[in-house]
LUMLUMZA-184972 format. One line per 2 residues: number of its first residue (from 1); for each residue x, y, z of C-alpha. Coordinates in steps of 0.001 Angstrom, whole numbers, plus 500000, padded with zeros to 6 digits. Example, Ala and Ser with C-alpha at 12.3 -4.5 7.8 and 13.67 -1.06 7.14 Angstrom:
<mikes>
1 = 512300,495500,507800 | 513670,498940,507140;
</mikes>
This chain:
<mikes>
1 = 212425,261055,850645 | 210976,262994,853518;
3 = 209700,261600,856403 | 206066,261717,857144;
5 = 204802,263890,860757 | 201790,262609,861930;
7 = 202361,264356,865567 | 199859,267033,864738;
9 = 196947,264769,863786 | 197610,262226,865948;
11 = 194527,260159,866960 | 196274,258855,870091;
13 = 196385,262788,870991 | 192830,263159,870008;
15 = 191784,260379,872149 | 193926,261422,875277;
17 = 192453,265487,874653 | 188852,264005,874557;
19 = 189380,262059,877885 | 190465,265216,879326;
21 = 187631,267235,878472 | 185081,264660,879637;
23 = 186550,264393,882764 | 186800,267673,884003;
25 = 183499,268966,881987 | 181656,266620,884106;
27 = 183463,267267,887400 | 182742,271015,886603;
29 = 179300,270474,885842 | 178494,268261,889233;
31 = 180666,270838,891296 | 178330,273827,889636;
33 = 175338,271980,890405 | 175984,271213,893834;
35 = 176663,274835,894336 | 173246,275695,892725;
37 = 171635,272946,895333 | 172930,274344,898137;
39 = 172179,277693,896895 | 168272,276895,896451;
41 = 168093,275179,899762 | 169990,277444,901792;
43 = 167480,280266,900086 | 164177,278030,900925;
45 = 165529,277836,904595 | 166006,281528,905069;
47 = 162630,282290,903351 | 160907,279504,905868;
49 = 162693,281034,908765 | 161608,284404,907935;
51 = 157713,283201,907448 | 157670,281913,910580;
53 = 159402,284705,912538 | 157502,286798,910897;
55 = 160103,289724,910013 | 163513,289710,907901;
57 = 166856,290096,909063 | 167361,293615,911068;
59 = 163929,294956,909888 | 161038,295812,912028;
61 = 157667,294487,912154 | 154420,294444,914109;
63 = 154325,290885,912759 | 157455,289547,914678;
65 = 156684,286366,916966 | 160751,285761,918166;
67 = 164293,287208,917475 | 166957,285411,915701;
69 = 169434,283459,918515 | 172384,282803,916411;
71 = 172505,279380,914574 | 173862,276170,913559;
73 = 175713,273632,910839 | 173752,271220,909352;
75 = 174500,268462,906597 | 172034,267167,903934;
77 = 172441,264499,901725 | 170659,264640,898494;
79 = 170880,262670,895383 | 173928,265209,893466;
81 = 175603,264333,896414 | 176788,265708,900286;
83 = 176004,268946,901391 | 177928,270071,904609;
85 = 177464,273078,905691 | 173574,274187,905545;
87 = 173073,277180,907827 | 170362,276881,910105;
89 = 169530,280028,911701 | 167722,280130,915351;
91 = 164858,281688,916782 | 164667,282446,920823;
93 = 160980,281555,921638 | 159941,279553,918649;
95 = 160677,275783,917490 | 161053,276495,913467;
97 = 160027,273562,911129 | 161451,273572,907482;
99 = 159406,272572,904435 | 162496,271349,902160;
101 = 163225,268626,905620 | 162062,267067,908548;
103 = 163173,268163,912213 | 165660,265432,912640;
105 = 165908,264160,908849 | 169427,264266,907698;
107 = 168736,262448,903397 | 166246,263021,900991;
109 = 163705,260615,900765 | 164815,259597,897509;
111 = 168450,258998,898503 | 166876,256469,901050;
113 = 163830,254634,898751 | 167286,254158,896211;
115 = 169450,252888,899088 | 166515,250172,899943;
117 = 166964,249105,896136 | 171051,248860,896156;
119 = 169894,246622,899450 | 167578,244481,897958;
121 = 169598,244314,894957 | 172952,243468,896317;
123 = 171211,240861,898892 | 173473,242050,901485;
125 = 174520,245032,903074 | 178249,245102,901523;
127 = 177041,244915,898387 | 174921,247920,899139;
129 = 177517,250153,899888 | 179485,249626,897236;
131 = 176298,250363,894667 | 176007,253573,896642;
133 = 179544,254108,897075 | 179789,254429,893344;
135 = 177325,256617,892965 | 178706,259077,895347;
137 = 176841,258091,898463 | 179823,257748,900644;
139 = 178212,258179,904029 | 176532,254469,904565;
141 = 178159,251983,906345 | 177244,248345,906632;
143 = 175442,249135,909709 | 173326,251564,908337;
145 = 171744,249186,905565 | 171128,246583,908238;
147 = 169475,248885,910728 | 167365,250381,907759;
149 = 166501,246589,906470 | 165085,245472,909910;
151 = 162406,248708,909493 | 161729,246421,906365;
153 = 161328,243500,908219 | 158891,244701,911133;
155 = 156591,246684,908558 | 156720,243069,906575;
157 = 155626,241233,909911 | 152916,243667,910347;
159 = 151484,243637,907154 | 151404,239645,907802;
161 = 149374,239477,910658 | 147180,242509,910962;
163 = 143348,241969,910619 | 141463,241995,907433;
165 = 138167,242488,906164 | 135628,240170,904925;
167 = 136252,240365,901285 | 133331,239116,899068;
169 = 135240,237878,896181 | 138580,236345,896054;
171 = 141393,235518,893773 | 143433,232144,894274;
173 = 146625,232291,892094 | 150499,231027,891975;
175 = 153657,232380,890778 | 156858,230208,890318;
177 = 159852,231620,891519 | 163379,230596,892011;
179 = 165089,230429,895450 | 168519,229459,896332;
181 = 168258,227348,899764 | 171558,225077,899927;
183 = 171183,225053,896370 | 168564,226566,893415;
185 = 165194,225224,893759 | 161906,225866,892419;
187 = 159283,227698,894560 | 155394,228596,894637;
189 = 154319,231560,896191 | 150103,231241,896314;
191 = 148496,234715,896302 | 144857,235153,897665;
193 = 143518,238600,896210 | 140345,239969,897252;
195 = 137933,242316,895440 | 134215,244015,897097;
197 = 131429,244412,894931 | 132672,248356,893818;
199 = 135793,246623,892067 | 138027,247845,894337;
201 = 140984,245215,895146 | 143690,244356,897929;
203 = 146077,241664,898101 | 145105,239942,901088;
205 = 148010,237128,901861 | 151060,234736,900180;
207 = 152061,231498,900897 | 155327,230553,899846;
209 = 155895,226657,899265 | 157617,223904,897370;
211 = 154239,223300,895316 | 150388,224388,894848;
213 = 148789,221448,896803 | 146350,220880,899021;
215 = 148261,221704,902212 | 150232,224634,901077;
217 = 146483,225976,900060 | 145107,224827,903330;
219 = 147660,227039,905377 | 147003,230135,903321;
221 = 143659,229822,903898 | 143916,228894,907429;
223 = 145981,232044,908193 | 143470,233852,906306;
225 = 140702,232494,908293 | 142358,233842,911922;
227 = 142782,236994,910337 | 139621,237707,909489;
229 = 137892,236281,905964 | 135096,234647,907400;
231 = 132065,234401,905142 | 133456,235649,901199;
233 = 130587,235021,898670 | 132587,233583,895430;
235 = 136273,232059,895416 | 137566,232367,892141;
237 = 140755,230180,890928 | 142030,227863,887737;
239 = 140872,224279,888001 | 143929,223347,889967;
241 = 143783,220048,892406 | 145039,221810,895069;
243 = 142920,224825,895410 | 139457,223309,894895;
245 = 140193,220197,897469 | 141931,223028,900097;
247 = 138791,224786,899412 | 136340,222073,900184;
249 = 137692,221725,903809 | 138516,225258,904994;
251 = 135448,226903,903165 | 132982,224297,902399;
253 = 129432,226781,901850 | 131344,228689,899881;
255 = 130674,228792,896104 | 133808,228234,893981;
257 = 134269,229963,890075 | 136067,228616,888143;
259 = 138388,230905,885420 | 136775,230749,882399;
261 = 139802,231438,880630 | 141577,229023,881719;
263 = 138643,226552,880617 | 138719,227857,876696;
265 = 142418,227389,876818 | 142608,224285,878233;
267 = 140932,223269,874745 | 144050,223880,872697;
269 = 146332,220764,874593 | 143655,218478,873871;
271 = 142919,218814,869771 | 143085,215883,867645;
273 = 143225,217812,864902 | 145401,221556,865367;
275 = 143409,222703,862301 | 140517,222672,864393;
277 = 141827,225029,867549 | 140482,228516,866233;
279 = 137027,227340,865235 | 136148,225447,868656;
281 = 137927,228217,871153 | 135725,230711,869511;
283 = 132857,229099,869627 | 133802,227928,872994;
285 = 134781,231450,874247 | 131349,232496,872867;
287 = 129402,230854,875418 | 130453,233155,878334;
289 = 130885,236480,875724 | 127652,236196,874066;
291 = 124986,234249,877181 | 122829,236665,879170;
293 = 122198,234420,882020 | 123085,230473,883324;
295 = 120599,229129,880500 | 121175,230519,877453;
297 = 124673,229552,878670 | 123623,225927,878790;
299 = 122071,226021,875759 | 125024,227126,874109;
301 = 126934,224111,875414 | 124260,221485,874041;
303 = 124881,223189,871058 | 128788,223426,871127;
305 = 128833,219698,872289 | 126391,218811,869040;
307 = 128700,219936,866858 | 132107,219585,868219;
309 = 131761,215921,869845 | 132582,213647,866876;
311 = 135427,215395,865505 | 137059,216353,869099;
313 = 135205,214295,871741 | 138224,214396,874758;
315 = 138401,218297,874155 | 134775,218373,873965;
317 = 134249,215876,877514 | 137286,217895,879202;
319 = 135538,221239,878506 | 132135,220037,879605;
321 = 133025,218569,882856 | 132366,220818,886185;
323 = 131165,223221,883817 | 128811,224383,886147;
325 = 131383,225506,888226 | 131965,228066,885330;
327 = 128588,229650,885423 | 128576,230575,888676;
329 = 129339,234387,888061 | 125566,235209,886681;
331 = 124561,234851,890114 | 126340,237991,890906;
333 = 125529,241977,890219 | 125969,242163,886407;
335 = 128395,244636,886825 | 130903,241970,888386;
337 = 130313,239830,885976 | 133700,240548,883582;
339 = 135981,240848,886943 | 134750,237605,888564;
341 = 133951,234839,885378 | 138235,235202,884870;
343 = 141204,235294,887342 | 142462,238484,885582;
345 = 142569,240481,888958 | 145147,238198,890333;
347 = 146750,237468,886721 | 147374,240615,886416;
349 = 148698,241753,890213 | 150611,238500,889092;
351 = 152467,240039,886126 | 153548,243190,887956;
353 = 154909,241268,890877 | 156691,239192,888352;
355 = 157936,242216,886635 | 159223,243805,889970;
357 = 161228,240869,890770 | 162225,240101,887666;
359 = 165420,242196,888493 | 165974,239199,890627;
361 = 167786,236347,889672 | 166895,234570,891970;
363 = 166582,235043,895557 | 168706,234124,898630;
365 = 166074,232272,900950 | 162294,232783,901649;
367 = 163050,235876,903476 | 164983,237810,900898;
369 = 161867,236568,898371 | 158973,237777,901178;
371 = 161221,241138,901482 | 161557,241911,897757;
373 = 157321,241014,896827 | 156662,243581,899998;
375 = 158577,246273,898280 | 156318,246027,895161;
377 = 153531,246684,897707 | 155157,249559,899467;
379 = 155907,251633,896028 | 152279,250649,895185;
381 = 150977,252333,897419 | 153149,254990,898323;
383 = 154007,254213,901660 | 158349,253170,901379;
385 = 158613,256788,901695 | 161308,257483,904329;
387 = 160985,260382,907424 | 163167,261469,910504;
389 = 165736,258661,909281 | 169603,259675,909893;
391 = 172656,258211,909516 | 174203,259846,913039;
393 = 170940,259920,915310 | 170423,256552,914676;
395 = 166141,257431,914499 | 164050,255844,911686;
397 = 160359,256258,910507 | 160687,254312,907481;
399 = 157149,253893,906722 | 154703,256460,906479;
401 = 150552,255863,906234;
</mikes>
């Protein structure tokens, strides 16, 4: 019988070729593309260079402000990976800027906004360099990460105690979060969100505490008080304890709204009977859709109360107690009306923070928590964009208006 040769189909060879390939396709196709980087730079330098100078190299011109005066090295690190040997060319007379960098930035600004995430991330500054160690960002010791988190944490600081303007509407909100403080516990962090009467919104100040009371409230409001909210014409919040009583004592002339929302809903965990639940939120929820002012509003209640009363009366007393407090939007502009009647503004500022920190865990102390919600704002509004920042002169502009 002859013996079988599986040598030349081997899938063990197959595997071990295929492996090989990979590997060096890839490592071919960074190396190419870092050549191509460097190329397009170095290209975008000389072209600058010449702009500014006003003539080419060894050509003549009536247009010629200064003469080349040699030049320099210069590295660059950009997100393929380290470039070394940039030639920057000089000029006697003239102090050349470059478009593709700034005079003493040494990393793209996206190398730096992605080594703030391995920071926040990792929750320390070893774990940071490892995350950009293994993506080829060799250059950034410990150091470097803590140096470029304090920037963090005096733009944070700022942001916590600069003025603010009198907002006429605000938001009144919490989020629970978990933070690990000698061991995992539940936090609040209370959000006050303001909005002026052409819609246009700013979160205005957080709180961060073991639970939405009245003196966790207070102190938000307090702080909010010294920094400038003196007179706003409608707070807007769910019918929380807490809120309303910190409310009464920090801004007692103030006219409170309560979510109407949050009143329909608050039907549902009261029902006698479930098979009821669509019927009366609609016709609940129809009071604030369909009324045109505070009394056809009231009407509507008499009306919902008549016929809801026998069949679900602690649903129906729950839902009509401080309804007033409900109504208090149609004494507004009619074209605030859908923004202030609901806490959706905050809700929904509520749902992205919660989705940016959702890569979280959970966090390592109030600061790391304060640290990661201020990022959301940064990206937000375009400001965590980094400029002069370098790894070897040690200068950092983090934060840009």
């Amino acid at each position: 019988m002859n013996q079988l040769d599986f040598k030349g189909n081997s899938i063990t060879e197959w595997q071990k070729y295929k492996r090989f390939y990979r590997e060096n396709f890839w490592q071919h196709l960074e190396s190419r593309n870092m050549e191509l980087n460097k190329i397009a730079i170095q290209e975008l330098i000389y072209e600058d260079f010449n702009l500014q100078v006003g003539a080419e190299k060894y050509k003549r011109s009536n247009n010629r402000k200064s003469y080349r005066n040699g030049y320099r090295k210069r590295s660059f690190e950009i997100m393929n990976g380290y470039i070394t040997d940039l030639t920057i060319p000089r000029a006697r007379k003239l102090d050349i800027r470059f478009s593709i960098f700034d005079k003493w930035q040494r990393v793209q600004d996206k190398v730096l906004i992605a080594m703030t995430n391995a920071y926040l991330l990792g929750r320390s500054s070893a774990c940071a360099q490892v995350i950009a160690e293994s993506f080829g960002q060799t250059r950034y010791s410990r150091s470097f990460f803590q140096r470029l988190n304090k920037r963090f944490e005096k733009k944070l600081e700022e942001f916590k105690y600069q003025s603010i303007d009198n907002w006429d509407y605000v938001f009144i909100d919490g989020m629970f979060v978990k933070v690990f403080d000698t061991r995992l516990k539940k936090k609040v962090v209370i959000f006050a969100y303001g909005m002026n009467g052409k819609q246009q919104s700013q979160l205005l100040g957080w709180v961060v505490a073991d639970q939405e009371d009245e003196v966790s409230v207070r102190g938000l409001l307090i702080d909010l008080k010294r920094r400038g909210l003196k007179n706003p014409k409608l707070f807007i919040s769910d019918e929380s304890k807490g809120i309303a009583s910190a409310l009464k004592l920090e801004y007692p002339h103030t006219e409170k709204q309560l979510c109407t929302f949050h009143k329909v809903k608050n039907i549902e965990s009261n029902l006698k009977d479930r098979k009821n639940r669509k019927a009366i939120m609609r016709e609940a929820g129809d009071i604030y859709e369909l009324s045109k002012n505070k009394t056809e509003a009231v009407s509507r209640l008499k009306l919902f109360r008549k016929n809801w009363r026998d069949r679900e009366p602690e649903a129906v007393r729950l839902f009509c107690a401080n309804f007033e407090y409900t109504v208090r939007y149609f004494e507004y502009p009619e074209h605030m009306w859908k923004s202030i009647k609901t806490s959706n503004p905050i809700e929904q500022f509520i749902g992205k923070m919660r989705a940016w920190t959702s890569k979280f865990n959970y966090f390592h102390g109030k600061a790391n928590l304060e640290l990661a919600m201020f990022t959301y704002l940064c990206f937000k509004k375009g400001e965590l964009v980094p400029n002069e920042i370098s790894p070897q002169n040690k200068k950092y502009t983090l934060f840009v208006a």
